[in-house]
Residue frames relative to the residue before (quaternion, step in Angstrom):
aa qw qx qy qz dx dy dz
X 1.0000 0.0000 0.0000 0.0000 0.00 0.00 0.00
X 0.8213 0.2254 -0.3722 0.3689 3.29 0.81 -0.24
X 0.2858 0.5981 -0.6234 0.4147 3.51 0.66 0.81
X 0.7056 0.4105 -0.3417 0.4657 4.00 0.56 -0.87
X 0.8164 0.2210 -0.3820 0.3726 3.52 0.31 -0.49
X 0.1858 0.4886 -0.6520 0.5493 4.09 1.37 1.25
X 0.8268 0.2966 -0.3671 0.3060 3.28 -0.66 -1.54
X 0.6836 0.4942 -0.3105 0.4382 4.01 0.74 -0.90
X 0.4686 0.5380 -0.3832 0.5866 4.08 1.54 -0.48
X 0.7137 0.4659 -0.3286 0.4068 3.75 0.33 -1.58
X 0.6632 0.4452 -0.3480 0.4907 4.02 0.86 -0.79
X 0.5763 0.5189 -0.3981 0.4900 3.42 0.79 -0.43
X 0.7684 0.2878 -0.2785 0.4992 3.67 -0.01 -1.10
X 0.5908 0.4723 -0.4003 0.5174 4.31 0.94 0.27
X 0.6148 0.2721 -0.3236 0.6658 3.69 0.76 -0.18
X 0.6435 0.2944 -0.5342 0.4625 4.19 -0.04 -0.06
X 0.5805 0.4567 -0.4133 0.5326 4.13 0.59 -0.34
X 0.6560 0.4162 -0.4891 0.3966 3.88 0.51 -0.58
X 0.6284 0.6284 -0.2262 0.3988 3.56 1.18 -1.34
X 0.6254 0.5704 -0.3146 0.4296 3.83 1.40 -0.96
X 0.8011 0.4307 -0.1621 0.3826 2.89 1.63 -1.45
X 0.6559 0.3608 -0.4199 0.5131 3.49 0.83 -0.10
X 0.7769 0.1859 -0.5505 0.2426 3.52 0.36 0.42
X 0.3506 0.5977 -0.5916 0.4120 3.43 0.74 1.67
X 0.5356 0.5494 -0.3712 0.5230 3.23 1.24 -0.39
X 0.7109 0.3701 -0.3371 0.4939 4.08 0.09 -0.92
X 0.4448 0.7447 -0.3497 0.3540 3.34 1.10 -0.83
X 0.7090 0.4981 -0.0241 0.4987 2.78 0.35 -1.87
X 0.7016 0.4157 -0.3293 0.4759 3.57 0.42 -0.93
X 0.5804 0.5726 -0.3850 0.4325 3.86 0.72 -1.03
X 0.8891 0.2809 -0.2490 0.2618 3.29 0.33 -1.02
X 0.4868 0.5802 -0.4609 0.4626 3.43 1.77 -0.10
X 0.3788 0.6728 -0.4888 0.4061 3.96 1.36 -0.46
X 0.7370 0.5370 -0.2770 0.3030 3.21 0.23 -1.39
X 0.7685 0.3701 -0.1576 0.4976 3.73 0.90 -1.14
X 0.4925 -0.7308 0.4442 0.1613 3.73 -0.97 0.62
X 0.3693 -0.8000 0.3293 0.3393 2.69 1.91 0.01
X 0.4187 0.5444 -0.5015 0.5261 4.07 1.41 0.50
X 0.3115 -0.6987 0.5808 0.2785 3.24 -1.16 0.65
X 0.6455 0.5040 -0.3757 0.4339 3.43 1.28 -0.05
X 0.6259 -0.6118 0.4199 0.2400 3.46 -1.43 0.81
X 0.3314 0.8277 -0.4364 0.1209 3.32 1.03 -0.15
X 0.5852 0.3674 -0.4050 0.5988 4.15 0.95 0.45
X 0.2097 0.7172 -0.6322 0.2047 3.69 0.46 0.73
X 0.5643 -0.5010 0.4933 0.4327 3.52 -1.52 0.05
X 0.1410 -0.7746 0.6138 -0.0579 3.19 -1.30 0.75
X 0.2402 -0.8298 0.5017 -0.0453 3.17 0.31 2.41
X 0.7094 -0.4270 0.4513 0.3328 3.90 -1.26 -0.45
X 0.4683 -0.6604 0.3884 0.4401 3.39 -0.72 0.54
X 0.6439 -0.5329 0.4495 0.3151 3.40 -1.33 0.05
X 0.0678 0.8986 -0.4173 0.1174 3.59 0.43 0.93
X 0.5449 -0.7431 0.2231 0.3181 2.95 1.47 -0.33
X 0.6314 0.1605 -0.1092 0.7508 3.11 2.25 -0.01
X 0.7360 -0.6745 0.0429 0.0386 2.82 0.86 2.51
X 0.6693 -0.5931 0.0230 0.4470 2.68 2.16 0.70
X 0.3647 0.8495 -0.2716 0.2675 2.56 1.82 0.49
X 0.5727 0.6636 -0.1635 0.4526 3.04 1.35 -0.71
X 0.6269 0.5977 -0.0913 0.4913 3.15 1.46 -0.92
X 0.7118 0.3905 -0.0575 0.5810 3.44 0.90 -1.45
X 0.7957 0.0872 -0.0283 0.5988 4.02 0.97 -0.89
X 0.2229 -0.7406 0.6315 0.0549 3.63 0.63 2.25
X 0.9228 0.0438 -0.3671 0.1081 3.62 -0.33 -0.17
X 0.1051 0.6934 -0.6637 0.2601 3.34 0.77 1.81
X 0.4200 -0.6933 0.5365 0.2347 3.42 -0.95 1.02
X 0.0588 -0.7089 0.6882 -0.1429 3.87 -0.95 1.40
X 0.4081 -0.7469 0.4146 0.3218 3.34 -1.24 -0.15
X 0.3868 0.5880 -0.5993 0.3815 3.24 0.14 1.69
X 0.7502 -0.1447 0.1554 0.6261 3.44 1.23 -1.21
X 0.1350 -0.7604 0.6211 -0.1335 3.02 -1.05 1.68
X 0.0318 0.8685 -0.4886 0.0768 3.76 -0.37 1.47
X 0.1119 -0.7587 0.5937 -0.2437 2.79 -0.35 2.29
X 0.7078 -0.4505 0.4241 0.3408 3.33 -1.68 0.19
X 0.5009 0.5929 -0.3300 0.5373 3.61 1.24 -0.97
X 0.9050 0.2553 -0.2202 0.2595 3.32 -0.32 -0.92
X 0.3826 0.6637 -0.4509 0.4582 3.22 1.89 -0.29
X 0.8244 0.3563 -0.2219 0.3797 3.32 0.15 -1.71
X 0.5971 0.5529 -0.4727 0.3381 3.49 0.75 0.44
X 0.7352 0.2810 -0.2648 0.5571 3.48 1.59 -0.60
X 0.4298 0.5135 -0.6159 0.4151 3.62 0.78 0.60
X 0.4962 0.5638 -0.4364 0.4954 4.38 1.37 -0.96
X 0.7404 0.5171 -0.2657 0.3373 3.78 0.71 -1.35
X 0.7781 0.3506 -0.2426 0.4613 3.61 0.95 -0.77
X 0.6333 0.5514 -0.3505 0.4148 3.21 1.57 0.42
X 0.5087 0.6328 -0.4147 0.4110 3.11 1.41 -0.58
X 0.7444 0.2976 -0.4197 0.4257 3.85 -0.16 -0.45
X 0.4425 0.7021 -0.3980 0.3910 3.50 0.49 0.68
X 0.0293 -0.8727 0.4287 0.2317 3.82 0.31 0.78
X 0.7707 0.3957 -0.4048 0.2924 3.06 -1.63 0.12
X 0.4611 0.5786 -0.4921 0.4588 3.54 1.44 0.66
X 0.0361 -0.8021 0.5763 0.1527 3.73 -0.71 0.88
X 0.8426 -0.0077 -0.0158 0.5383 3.78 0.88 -0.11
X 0.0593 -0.7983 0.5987 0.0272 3.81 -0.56 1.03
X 0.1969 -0.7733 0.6011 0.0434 3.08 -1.26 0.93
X 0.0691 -0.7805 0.6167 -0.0757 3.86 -0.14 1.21
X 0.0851 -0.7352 0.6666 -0.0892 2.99 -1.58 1.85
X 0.0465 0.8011 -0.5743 -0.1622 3.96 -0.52 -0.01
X 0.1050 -0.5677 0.8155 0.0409 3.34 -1.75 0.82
X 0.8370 -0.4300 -0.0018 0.3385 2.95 -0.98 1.73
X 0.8617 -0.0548 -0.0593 0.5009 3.65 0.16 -0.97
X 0.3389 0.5961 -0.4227 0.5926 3.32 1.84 0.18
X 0.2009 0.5600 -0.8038 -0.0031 3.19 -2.18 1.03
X 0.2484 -0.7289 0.6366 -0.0416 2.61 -1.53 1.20
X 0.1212 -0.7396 0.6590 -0.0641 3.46 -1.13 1.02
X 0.2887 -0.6294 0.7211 -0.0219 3.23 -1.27 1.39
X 0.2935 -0.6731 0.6779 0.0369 3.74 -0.83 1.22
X 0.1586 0.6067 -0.7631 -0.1562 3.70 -1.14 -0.16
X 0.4164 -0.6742 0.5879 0.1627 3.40 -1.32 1.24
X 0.5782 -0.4022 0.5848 0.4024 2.83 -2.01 -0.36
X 0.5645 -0.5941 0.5149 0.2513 3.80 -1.38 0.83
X 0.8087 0.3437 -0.2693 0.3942 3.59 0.62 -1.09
X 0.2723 0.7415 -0.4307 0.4366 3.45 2.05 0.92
X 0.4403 -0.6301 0.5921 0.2419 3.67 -1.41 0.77
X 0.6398 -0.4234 0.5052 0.3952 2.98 -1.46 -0.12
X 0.7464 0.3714 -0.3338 0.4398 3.90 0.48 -0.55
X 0.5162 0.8053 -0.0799 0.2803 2.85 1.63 -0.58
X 0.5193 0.5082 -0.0233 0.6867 2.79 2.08 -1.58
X 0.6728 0.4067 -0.3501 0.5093 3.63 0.65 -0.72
X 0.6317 0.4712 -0.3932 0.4737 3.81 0.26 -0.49
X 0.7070 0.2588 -0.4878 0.4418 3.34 0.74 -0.71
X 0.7041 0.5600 -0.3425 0.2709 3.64 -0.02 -0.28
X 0.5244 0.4274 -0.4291 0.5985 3.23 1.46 -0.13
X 0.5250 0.5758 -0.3784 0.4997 3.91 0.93 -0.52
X 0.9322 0.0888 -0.1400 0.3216 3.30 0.71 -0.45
X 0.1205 0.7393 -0.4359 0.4989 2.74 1.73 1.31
X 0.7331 0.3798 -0.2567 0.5024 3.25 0.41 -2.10
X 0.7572 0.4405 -0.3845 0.2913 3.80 0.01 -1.04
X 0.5250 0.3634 -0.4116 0.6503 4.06 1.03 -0.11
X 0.5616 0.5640 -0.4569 0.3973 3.94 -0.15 -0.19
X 0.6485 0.4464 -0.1525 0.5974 3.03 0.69 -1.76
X 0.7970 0.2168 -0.3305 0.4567 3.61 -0.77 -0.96
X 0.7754 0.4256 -0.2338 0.4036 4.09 0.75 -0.45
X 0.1446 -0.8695 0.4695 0.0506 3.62 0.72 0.87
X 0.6758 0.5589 -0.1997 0.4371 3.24 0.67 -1.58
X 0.7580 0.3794 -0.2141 0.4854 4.05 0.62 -0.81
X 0.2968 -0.6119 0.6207 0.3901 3.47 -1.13 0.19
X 0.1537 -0.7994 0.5115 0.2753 3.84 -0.70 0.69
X 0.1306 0.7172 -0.6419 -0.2378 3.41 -0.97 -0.23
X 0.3071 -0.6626 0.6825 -0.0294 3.54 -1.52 0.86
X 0.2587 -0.7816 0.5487 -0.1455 2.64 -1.27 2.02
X 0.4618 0.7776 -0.4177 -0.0868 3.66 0.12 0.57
X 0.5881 -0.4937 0.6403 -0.0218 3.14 -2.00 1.13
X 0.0348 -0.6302 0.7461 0.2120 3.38 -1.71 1.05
């Protein structure tokens, strides 16, 4: 009898060593999970710049700060600017309802009728383009 309860002690203390080892083994695995294995930090947190109004500026572009302030005023002054070097525009008239801008062209008189349309698709695309943020539509009129 005691040879069986060595041999039945010895299986015990070979299955508590298997049991030690595998949970050094998952162990081990869990915690190598954890690292990316870069020795550089390079998934750090990444906060707002330092602006001086706690990042606010940063996170909510159209609170109004004093670098850039985006208002109806100043739109409609550079939608007048990127139209002016455009010919055959003699007077624009710019209105906005919220995300809608509208522009009223007055042409040139000694313009055609296709004429008038080229310019307005001309100056569709170029407020479109320089105005992402608005849906434009353009109206033009001799």
């Amino acid at each position: 009898m005691n040879k069986q309860t060595f041999g039945l002690s010895k299986r015990f203390g070979l299955f508590q060593m298997a049991a030690l080892l595998a949970c050094l083994f998952l162990l081990a695995m869990t915690l190598s999970g954890c690292g990316n294995g870069r020795s550089k930090q390079e998934n750090r947190l990444k906060t707002y710049g330092h602006d001086g109004y706690m990042g606010y500026s940063n996170s909510n572009p159209n609170l109004p700060n004093r670098y850039q302030y985006l208002n109806y005023n100043a739109d409609g002054k550079f939608i007048e600017q990127v139209l002016k070097p455009i010919s055959g525009i003699e007077h624009t008239q710019i209105y906005f309802n919220g995300t809608d801008l509208h522009v009223n062209v007055k042409a040139n008189k000694a313009l055609s009728d296709v004429q008038v349309e080229e310019l307005r698709a001309k100056a569709q695309s170029v407020v479109q383009y320089n105005m992402p943020r608005y849906k434009v539509h353009v109206e033009a009129k001799r």
